[in-house]
GUSERO-602988 format. One record per residue: residue number from 1; residue in three letters; x, y, z of N, C-alpha, C, CB in turn. Coordinates in steps of 0.2 Angstrom, whole numbers, plus 5000, padded with zeros to 4 digits. Glycine has a CB too. Layout:
PATOR num residu  nc1  nc2  nc3 cac1 cac2 cac3  cc1  cc2  cc3 cbc1 cbc2 cbc3
PATOR NUM    ALA    X    Y    Z    X    Y    Z    X    Y    Z    X    Y    Z
...
***
This chain:
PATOR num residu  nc1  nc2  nc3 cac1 cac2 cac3  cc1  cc2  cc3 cbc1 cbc2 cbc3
PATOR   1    UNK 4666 4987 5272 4671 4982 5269 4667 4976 5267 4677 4980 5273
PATOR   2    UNK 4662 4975 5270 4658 4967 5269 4654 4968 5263 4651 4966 5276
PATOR   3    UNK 4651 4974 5263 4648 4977 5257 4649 4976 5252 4647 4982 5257
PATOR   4    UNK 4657 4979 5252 4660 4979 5245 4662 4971 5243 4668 4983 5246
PATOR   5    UNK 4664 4967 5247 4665 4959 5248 4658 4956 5243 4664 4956 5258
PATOR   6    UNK 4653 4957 5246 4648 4955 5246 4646 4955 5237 4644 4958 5251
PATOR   7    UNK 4648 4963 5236 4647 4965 5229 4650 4960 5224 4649 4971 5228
PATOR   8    UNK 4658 4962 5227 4662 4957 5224 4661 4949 5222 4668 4957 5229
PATOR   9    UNK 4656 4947 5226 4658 4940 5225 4650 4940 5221 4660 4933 5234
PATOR  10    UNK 4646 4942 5221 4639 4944 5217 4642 4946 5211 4633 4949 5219
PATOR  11    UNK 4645 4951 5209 4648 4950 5203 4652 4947 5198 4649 4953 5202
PATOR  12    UNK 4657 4943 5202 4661 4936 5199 4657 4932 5199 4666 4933 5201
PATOR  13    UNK 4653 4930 5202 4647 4924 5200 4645 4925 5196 4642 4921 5203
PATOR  14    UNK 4643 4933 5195 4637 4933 5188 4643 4935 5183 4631 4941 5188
PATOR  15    UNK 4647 4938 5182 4651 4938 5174 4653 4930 5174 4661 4945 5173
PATOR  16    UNK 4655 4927 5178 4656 4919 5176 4650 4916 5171 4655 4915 5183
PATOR  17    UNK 4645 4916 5177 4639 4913 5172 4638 4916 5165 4631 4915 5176
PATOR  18    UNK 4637 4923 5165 4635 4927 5159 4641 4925 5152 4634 4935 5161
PATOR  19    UNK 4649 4923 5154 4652 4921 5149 4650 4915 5149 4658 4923 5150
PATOR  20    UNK 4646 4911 5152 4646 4904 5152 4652 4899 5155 4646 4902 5146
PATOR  21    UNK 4656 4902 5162 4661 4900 5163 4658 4896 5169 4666 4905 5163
PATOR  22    UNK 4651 4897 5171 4651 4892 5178 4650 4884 5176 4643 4895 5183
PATOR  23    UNK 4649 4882 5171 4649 4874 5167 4656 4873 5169 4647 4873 5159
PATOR  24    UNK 4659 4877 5167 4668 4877 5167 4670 4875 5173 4671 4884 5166
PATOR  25    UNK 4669 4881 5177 4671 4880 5184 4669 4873 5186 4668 4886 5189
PATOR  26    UNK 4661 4871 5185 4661 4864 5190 4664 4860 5185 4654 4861 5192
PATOR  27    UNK 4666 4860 5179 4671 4851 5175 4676 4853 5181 4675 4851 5165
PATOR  28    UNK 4679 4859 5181 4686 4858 5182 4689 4856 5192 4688 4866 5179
PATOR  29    UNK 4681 4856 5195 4680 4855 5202 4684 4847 5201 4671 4855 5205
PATOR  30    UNK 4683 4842 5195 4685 4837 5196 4693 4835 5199 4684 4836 5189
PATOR  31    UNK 4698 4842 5199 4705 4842 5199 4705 4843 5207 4708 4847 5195
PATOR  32    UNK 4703 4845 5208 4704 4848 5217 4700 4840 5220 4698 4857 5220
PATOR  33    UNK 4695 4837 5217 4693 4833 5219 4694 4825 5218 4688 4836 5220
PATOR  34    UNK 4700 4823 5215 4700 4819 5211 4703 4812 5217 4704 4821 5204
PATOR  35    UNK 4708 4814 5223 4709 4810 5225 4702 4809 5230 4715 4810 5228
PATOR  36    UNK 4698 4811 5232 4693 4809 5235 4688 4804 5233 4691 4813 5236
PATOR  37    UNK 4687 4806 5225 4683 4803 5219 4685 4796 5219 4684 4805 5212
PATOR  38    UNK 4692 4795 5217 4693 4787 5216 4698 4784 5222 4695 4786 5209
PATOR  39    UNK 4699 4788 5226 4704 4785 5231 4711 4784 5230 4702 4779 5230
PATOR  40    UNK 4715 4786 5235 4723 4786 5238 4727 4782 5232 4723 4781 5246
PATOR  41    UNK 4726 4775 5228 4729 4770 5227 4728 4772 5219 4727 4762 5231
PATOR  42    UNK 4722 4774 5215 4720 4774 5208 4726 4782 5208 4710 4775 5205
PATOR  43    UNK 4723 4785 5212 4727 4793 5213 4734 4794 5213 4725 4796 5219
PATOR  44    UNK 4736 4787 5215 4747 4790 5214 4747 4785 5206 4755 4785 5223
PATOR  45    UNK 4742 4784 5203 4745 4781 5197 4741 4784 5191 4745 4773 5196
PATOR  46    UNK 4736 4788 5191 4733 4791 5186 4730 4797 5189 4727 4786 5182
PATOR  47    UNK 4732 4805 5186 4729 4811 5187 4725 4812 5181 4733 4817 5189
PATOR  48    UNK 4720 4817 5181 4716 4822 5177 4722 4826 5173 4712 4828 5183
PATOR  49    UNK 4723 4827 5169 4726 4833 5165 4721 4836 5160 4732 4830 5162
PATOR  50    UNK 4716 4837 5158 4712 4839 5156 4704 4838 5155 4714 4838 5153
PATOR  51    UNK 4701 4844 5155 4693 4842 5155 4690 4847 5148 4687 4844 5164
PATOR  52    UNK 4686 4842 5144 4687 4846 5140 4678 4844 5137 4694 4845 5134
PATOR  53    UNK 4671 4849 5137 4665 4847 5137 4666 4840 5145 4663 4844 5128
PATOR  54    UNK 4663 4836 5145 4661 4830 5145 4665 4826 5146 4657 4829 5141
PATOR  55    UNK 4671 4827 5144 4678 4822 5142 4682 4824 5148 4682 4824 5132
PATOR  56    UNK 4686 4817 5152 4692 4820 5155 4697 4814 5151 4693 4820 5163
PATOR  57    UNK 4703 4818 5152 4709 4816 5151 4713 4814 5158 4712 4821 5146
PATOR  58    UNK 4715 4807 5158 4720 4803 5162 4726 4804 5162 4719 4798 5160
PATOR  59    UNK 4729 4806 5164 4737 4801 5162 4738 4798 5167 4744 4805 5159
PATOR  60    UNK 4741 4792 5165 4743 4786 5168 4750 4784 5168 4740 4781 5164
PATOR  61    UNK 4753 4783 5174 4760 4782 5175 4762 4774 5172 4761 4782 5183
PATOR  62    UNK 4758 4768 5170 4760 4763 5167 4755 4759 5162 4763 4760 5171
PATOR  63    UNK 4760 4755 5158 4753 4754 5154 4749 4750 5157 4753 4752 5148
PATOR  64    UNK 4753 4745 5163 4747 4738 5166 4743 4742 5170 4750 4731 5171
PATOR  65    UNK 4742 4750 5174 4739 4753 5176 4735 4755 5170 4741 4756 5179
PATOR  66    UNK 4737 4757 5164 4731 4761 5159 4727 4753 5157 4734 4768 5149
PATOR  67    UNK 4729 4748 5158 4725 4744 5157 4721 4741 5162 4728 4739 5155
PATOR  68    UNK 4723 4742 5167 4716 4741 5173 4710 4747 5171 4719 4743 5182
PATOR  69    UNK 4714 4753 5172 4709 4757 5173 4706 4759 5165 4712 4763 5178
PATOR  70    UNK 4708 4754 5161 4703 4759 5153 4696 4752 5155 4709 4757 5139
PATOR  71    UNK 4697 4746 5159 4693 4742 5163 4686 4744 5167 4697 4739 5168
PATOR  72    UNK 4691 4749 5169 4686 4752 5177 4683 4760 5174 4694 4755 5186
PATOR  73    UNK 4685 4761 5166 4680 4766 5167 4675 4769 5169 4680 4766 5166
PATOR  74    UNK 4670 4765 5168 4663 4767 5170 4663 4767 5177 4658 4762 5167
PATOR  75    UNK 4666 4764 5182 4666 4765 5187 4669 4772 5191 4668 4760 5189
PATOR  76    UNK 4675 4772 5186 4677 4779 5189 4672 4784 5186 4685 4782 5186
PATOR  77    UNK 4668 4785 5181 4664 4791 5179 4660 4792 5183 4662 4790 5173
PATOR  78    UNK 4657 4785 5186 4651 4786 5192 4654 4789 5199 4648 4777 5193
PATOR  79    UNK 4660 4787 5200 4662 4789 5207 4665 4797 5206 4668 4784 5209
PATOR  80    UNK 4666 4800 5199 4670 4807 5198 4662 4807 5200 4675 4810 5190
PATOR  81    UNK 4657 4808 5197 4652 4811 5196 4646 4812 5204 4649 4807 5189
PATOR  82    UNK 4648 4808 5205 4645 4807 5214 4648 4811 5217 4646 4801 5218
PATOR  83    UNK 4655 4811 5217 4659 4816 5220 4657 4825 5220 4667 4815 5217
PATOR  84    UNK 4657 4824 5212 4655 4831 5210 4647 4833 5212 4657 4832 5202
PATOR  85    UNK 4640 4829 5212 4634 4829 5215 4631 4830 5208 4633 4834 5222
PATOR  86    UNK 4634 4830 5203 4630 4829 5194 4635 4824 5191 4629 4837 5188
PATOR  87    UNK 4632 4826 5185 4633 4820 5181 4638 4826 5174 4623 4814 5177
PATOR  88    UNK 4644 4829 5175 4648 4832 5174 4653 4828 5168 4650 4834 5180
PATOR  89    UNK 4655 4821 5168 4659 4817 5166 4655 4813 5163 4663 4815 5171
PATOR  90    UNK 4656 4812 5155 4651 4805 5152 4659 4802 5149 4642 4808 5144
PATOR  91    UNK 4663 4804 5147 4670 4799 5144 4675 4800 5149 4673 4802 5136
PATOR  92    UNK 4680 4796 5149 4686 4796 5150 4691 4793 5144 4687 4792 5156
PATOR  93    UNK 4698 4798 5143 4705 4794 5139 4708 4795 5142 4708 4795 5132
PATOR  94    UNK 4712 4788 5142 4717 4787 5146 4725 4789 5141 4717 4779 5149
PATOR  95    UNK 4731 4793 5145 4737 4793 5141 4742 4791 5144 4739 4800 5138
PATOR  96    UNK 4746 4791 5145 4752 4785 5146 4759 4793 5146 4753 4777 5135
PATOR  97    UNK 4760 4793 5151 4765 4799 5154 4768 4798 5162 4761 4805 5154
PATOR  98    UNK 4769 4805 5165 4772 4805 5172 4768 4808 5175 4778 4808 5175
PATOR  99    UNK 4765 4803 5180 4760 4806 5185 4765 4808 5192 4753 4799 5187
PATOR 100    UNK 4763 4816 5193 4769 4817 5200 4767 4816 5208 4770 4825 5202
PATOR 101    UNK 4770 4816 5209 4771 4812 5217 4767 4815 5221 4779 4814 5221
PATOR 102    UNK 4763 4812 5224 4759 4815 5229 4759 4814 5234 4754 4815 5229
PATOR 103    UNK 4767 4812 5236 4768 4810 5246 4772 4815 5248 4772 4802 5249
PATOR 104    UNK 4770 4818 5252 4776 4824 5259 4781 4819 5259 4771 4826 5270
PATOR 105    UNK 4787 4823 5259 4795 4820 5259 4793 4817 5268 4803 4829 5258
PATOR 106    UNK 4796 4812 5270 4795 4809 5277 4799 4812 5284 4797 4801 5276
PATOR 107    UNK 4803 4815 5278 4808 4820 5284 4803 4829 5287 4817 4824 5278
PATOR 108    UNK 4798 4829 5283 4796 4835 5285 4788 4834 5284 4799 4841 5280
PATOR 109    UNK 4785 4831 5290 4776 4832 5292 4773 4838 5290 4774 4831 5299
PATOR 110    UNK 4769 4836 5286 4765 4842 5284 4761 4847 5291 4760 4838 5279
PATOR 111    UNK 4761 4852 5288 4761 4859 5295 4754 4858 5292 4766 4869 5294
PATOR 112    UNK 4747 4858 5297 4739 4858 5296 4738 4863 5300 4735 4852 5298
PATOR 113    UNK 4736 4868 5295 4735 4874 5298 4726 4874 5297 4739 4881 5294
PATOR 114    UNK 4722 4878 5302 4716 4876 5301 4712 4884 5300 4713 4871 5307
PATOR 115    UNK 4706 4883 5302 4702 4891 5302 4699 4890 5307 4697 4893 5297
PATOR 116    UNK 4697 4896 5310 4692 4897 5316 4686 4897 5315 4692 4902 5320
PATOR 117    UNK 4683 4898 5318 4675 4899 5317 4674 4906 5315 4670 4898 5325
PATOR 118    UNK 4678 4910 5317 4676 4918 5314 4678 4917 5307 4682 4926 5318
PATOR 119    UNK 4683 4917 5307 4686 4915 5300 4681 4912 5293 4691 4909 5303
PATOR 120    UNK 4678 4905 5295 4674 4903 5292 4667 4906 5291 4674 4899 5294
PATOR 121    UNK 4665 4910 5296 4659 4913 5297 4661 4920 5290 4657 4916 5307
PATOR 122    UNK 4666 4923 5292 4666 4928 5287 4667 4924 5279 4672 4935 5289
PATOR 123    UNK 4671 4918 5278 4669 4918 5272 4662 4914 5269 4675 4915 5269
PATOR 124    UNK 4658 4913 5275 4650 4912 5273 4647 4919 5271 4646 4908 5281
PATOR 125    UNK 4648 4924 5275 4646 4929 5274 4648 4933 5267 4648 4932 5278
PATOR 126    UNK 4654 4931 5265 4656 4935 5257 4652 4931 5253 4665 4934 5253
PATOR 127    UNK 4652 4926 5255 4649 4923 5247 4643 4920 5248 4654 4916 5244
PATOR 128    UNK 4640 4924 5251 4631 4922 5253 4627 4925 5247 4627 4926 5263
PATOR 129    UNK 4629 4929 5243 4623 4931 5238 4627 4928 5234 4621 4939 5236
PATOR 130    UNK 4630 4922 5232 4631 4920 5226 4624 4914 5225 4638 4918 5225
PATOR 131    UNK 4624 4913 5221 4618 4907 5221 4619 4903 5217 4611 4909 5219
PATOR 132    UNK 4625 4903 5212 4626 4895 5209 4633 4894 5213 4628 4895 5199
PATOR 133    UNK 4630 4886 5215 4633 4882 5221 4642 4881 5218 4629 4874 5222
PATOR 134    UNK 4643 4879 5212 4650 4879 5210 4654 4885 5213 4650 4878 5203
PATOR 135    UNK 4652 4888 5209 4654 4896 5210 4658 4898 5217 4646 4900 5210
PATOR 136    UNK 4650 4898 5221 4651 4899 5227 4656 4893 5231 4644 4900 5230
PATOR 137    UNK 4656 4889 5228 4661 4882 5235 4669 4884 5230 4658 4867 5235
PATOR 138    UNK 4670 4886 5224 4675 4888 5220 4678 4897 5224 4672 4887 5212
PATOR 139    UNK 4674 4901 5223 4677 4905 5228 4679 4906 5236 4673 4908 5228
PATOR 140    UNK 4673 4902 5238 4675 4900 5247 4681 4896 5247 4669 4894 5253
PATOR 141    UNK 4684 4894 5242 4690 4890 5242 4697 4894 5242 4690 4886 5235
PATOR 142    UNK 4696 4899 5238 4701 4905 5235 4700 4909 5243 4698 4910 5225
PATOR 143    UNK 4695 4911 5244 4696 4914 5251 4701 4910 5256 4688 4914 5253
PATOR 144    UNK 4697 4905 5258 4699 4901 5265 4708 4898 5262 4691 4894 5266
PATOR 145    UNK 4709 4900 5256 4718 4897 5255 4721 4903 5256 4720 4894 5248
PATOR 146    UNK 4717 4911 5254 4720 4917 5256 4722 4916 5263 4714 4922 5255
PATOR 147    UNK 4716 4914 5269 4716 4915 5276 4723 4909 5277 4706 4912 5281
PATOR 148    UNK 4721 4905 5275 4728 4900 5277 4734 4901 5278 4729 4897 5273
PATOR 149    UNK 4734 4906 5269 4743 4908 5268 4744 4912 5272 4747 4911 5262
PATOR 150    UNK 4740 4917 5275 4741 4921 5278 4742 4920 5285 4737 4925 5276
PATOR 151    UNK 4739 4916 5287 4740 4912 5295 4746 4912 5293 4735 4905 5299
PATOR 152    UNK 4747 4906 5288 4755 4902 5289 4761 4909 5289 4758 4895 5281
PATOR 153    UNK 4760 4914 5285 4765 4918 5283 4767 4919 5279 4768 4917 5285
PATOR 154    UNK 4764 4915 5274 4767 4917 5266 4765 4920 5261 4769 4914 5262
***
């Protein structure tokens, strides 16, 4: 079964790359990783809704927010881009829309379900012959949310 794993994940890396989708994969790392990039407080008033080349797209829950932050561009580009460990992001536009809620209802604490060491060891093992790094932290992702739902039940 490892074998076949193994295959699996050596060949989705490589039809990624060969369509030119691994550039892709890392712009789009920006979404998973966007409250880390600029922090709790920019994050419940402006998300990502688009990356397109070079370019992301904002939207902004108000306009005295799209007016701070069309300020703070350059700093957010530097901080997306640190986050991400290249220089992935050279523009930002901001749009003026509904940014959704990002707090757990207070009546119901969020359930933190974790992994074990085996757990994590085999998805080190699937994805060890991949060799472009996006790729490979984008697949260990899809894995280790498989292990998750499956711990929780759903």
């Amino acid at each position: 079964m490892r074998k076949k794993l193994d295959r699996l994940s050596y060949t989705l890396g490589s039809m990624l790359k060969a369509r030119g989708l691994g550039s892709r994969l890392s712009e789009y790392r920006v979404f998973g990783l966007w409250d880390k990039s600029v922090g709790s407080v920019i994050a419940r008033h402006a998300q990502p809704q688009t990356v397109r080349g070079k370019k992301l797209t904002l939207v902004v829950d108000s306009p005295a927010w799209m007016q701070q932050l069309s300020l703070l561009k350059p700093q957010i580009v530097e901080k997306v881009n640190r986050t991400l460990g290249k220089e992935t992001i050279k523009e930002i536009t901001l749009r003026l829309g509904e940014v959704a809620s990002r707090e757990q209802p207070a009546e119901e604490p969020p359930v933190r379900t974790v992994l074990g060491r085996e757990e994590r060891e085999k998805i080190e093992d699937y994805v060890r012959g991949i060799s472009d790094p996006a790729i490979k932290e984008a697949i260990s992702r899809v894995i280790e949310k498989d292990f998750l739902s499956r711990k929780r039940g759903r």
